[in-house]
Structures are given as structure tokens and as C-alpha cells.
C-alpha positions as CSV (number, residue, x, y, z in Angstrom):
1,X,-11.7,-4.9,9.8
2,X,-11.8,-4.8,13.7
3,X,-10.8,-1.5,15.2
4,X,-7.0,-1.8,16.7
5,X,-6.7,-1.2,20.4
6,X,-4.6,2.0,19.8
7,X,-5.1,4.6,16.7
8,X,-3.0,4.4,14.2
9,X,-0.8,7.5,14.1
10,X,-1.2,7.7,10.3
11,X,-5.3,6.6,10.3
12,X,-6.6,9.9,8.7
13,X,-4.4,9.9,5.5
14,X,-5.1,5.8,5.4
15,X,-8.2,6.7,5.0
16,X,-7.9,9.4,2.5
17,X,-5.7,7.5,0.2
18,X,-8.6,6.1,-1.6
19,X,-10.1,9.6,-2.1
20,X,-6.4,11.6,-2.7
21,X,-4.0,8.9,-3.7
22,X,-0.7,8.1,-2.4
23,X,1.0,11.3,-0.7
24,X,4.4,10.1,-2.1
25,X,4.6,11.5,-6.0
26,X,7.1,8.8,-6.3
27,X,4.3,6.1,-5.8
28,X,2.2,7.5,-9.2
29,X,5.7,8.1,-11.1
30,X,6.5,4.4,-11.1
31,X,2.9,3.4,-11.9
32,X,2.8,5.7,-14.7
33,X,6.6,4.5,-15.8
34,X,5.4,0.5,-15.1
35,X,2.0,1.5,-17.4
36,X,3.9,3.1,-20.5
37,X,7.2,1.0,-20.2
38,X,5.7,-2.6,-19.9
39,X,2.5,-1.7,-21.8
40,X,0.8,-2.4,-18.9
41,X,-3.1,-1.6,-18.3
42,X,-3.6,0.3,-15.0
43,X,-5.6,-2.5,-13.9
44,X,-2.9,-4.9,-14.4
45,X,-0.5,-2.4,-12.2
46,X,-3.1,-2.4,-9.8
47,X,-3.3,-5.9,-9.4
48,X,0.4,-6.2,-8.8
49,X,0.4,-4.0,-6.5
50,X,-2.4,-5.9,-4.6
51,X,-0.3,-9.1,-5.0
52,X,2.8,-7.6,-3.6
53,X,0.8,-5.9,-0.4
54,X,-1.1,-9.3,0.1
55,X,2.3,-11.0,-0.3
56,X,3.6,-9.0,2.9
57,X,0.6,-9.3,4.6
58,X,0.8,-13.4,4.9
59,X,4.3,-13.3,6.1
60,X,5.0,-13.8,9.4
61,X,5.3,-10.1,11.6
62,X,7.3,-9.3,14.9
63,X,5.7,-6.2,16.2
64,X,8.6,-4.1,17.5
65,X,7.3,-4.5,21.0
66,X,7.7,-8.4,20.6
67,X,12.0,-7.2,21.1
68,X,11.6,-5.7,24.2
């Protein structure tokens, strides 16, 4: 992935969420709740959770400095 022109102001904790998780306890309360409720495997929520990201990701964005 190319290196944006400006630093993201969240790129250090991006990074770590691989190592550390998600810093929102929320996040792992509805992947645990999704797992047990829906007899779901963890690679299954996973998945979904790819699909919904990859979902965003291919519509169409407006950077908020496209409104100025």
C-alpha cells in the first residue's frame, strides 16, 4: 500500500491493531456475542467483517476537502 501524502493522525494504533486488537471493547463484545449467538466460528466472523470493510471500501468516497 503506497504511503499517503500526509500521516494519518491515527497511523500508530492502525498499526498496532493487528498486535493489540481493536481499542473499542465494544468491537470484541459483539464478535464474542455474533460467535456464541449465531454459532458462528471466529473465522466466519472474521470473514464478515472483511466483507463489510471491503464493501465500504468499493463505494464511491468524497474526501471532506472535495466540499470546500
Amino acid at each position: 500500500m503506497p504511503e499517503p501524502a500526509h500521516p494519518h493522525p491515527d497511523a500508530a494504533s492502525i498499526r498496532d491493531w493487528a498486535l493489540y486488537g481493536p481499542r473499542d471493547p465494544e468491537i470484541a463484545t459483539l464478535v464474542e456475542r455474533l460467535a456464541i449467538e449465531r454459532q458462528m466460528r471466529l473465522e466466519e466472523v472474521e470473514q464478515l467483517i472483511v466483507d463489510a470493510l471491503t464493501a465500504v471500501l468499493s463505494e464511491p468516497h468524497e474526501s471532506s476537502n472535495d466540499s470546500n
